[in-house]
C-alpha positions as CSV (number, residue, x, y, z in Angstrom):
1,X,-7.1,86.6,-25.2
2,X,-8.4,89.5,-27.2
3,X,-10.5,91.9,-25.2
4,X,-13.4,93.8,-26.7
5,X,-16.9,95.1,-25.6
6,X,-19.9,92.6,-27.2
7,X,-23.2,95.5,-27.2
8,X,-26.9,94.6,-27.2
9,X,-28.8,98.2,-28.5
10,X,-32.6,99.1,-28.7
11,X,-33.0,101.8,-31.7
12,X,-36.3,103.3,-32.0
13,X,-37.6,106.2,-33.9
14,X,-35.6,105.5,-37.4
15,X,-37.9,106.9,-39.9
16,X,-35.4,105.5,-43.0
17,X,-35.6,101.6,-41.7
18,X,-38.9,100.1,-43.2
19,X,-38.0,97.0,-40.9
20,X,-39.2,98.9,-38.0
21,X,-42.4,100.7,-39.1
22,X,-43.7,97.5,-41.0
23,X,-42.9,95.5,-37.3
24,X,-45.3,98.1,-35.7
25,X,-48.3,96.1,-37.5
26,X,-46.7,92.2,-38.1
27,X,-44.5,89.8,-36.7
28,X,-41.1,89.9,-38.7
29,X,-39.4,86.5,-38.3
30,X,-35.7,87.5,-39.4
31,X,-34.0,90.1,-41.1
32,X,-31.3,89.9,-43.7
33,X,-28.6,93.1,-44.0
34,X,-25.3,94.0,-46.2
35,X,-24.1,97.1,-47.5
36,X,-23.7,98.2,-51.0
37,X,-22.9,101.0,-53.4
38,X,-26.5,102.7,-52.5
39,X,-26.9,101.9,-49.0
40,X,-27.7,98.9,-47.0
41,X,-29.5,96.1,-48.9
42,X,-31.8,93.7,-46.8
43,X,-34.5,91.0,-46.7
44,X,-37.3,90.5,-44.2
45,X,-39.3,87.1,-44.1
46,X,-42.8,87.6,-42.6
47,X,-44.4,84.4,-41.3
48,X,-47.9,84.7,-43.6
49,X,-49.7,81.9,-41.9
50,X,-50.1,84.3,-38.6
51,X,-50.0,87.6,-41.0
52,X,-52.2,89.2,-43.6
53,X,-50.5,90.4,-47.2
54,X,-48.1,93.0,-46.6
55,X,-48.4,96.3,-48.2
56,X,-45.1,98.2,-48.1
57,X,-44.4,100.7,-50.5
58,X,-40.3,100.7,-49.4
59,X,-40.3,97.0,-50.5
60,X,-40.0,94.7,-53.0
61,X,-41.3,91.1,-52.4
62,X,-38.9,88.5,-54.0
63,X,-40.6,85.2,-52.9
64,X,-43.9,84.2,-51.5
65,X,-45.8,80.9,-50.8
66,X,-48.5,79.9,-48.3
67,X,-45.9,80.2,-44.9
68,X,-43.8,82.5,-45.9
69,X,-43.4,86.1,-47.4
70,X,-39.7,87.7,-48.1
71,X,-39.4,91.1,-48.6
72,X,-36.1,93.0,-50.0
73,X,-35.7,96.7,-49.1
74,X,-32.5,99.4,-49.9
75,X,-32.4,102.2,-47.5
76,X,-29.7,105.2,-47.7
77,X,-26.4,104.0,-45.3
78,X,-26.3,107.5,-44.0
79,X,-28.9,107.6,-41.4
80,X,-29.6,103.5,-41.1
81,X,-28.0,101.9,-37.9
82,X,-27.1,98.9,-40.3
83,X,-25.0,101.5,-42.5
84,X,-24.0,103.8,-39.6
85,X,-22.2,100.6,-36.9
86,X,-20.0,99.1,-40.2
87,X,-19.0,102.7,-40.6
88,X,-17.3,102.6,-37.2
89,X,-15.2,99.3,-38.0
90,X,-18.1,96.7,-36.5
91,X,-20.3,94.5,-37.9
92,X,-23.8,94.5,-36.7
93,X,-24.5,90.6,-35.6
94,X,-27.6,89.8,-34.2
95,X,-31.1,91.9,-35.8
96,X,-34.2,91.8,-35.1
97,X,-37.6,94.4,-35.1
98,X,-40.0,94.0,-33.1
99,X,-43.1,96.9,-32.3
100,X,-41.4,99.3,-34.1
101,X,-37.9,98.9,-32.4
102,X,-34.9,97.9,-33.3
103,X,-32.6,95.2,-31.2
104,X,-29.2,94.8,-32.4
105,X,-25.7,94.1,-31.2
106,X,-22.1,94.0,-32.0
107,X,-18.4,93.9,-30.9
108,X,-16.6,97.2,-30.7
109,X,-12.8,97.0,-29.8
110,X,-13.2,99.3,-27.2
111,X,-15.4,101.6,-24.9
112,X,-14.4,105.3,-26.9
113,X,-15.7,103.2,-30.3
114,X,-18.8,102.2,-28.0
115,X,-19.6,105.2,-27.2
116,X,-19.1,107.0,-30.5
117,X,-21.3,104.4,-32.4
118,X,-24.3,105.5,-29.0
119,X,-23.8,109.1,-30.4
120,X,-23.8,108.7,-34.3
121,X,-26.8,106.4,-34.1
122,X,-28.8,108.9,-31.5
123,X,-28.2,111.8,-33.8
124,X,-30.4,109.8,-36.6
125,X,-33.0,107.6,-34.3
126,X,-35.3,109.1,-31.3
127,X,-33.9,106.8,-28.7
128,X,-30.9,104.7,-28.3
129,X,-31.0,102.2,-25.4
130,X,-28.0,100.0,-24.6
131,X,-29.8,96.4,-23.1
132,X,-26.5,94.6,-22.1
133,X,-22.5,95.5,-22.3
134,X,-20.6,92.9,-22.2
135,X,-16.3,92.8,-21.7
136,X,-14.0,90.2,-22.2
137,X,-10.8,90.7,-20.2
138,X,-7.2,88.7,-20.8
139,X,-7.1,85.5,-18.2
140,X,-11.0,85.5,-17.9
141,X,-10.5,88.1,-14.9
142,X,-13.6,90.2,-14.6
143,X,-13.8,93.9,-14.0
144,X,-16.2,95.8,-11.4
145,X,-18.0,98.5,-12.6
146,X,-19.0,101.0,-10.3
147,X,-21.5,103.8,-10.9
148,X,-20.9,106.9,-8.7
149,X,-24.4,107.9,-7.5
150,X,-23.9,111.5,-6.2
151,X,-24.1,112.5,-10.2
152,X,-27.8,112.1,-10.5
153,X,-30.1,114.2,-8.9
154,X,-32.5,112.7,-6.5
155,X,-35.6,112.7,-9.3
156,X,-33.5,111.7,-11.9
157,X,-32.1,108.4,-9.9
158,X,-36.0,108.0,-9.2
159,X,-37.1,107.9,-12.4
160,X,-34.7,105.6,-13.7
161,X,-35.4,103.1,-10.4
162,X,-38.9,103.4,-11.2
163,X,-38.4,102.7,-15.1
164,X,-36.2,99.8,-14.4
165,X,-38.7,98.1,-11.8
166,X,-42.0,98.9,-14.1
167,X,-40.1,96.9,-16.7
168,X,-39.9,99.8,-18.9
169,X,-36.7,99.3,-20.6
170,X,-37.8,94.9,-21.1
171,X,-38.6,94.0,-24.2
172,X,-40.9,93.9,-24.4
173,X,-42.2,96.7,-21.6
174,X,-44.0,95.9,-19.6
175,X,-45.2,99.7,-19.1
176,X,-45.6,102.6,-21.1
177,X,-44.1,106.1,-20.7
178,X,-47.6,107.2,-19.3
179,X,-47.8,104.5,-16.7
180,X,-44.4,105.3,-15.1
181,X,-45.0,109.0,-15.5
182,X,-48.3,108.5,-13.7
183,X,-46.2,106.3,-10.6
184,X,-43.5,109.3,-10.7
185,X,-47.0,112.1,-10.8
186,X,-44.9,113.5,-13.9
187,X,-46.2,114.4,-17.2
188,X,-44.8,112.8,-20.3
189,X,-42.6,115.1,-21.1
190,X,-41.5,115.5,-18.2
191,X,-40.2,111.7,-17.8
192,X,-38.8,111.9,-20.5
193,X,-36.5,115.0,-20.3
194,X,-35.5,113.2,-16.1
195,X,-34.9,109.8,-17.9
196,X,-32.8,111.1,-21.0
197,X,-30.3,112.8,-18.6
198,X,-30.2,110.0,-16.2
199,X,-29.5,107.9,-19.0
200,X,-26.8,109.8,-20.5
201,X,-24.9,110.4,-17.1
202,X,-25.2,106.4,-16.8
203,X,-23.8,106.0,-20.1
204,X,-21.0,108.7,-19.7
205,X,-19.6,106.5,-16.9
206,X,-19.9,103.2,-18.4
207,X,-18.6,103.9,-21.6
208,X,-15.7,106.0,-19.8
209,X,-13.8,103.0,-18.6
């Protein structure tokens, strides 16, 4: 059997993706992607018996009647996840947006493509959040994974417990930035600065295997 690592990712803070800012104010039902010669080409349907008309100035719409609304967008390929994860030799599978995020997932042959796809995509979004990483191994064997703790520093092990039992990283949360800073008696920023470089060492040792 083939082996290959099967990635569920949370992008947020990608100005160029319409999909994302118009899911801030409606409920997109499904999104539509493929790449051509100016970028990545795609089609949201919005549901309009739940949603008033949608006014987007990045999109075109192509059919309407009293359920539905479909909208077609082109975005540039350089700084769009759904241009950016093709580049890397993987097809993005599963999209969605949802409150201005958005959830995605594909295959990558391996953990170095994984993690190379984490950085190009951070470099062009605000966050990148991997939700699930999933390996197939040859003979259905499965591999432990184990995470060496002493890398962390106490607060940033504590801020990532806390995130992770708030339900900060659910989708969705099911608490805010402030409301685990307040729990941690941290500002903000400060959350954010423990939580990015707990992240990252978590991510440097499961996409090193």
């Amino acid at each position: 059997m083939a082996t290959g690592v099967h990635v569920e990712m949370v992008v947020e803070g990608t100005d160029v993706c319409p999909v994302t800012s118009i899911s801030e104010d409606c409920e997109v039902e499904s999104i539509r992607t493929a790449g051509g010669d100016d970028g990545v080409i795609g089609e949201l349907t919005v549901d309009r018996t739940v949603q008033n008309e949608l006014e987007s100035p990045d999109t075109d719409v192509v059919f309407a009647d009293g359920t539905q609304e479909v909208h077609r967008f082109t975005t540039d390929s350089a700084d769009c996840p759904c241009g950016r994860i093709p580049d890397h030799g993987c097809l993005v599978r599963n999209l969605r947006a949802e409150s201005g995020a958005l959830h995605l997932s594909f295959i990558a042959a391996d953990t170095p493509t994984v993690r190379d796809i984490v950085t190009d995509v951070k470099s062009r979004a605000e966050s990148v959040r991997i939700r699930r990483l999933t390996r197939s191994e040859p003979d259905e064997e499965e591999r432990l994974l184990f995470v060496n703790r002493d890398t962390f520093t106490d607060r940033q092990y504590e801020t990532l417990e806390t995130a992770h039992e708030m339900g900060y990283f659910e989708t969705p949360r099911r608490s805010s930035r402030n409301d685990v800073a307040d729990e941690l008696d941290n500002t903000g920023a400060t959350f954010t600065e423990h939580l990015a470089r707990a992240q990252r060492k978590l991510l440097d040792q499961i996409l090193s295997v």
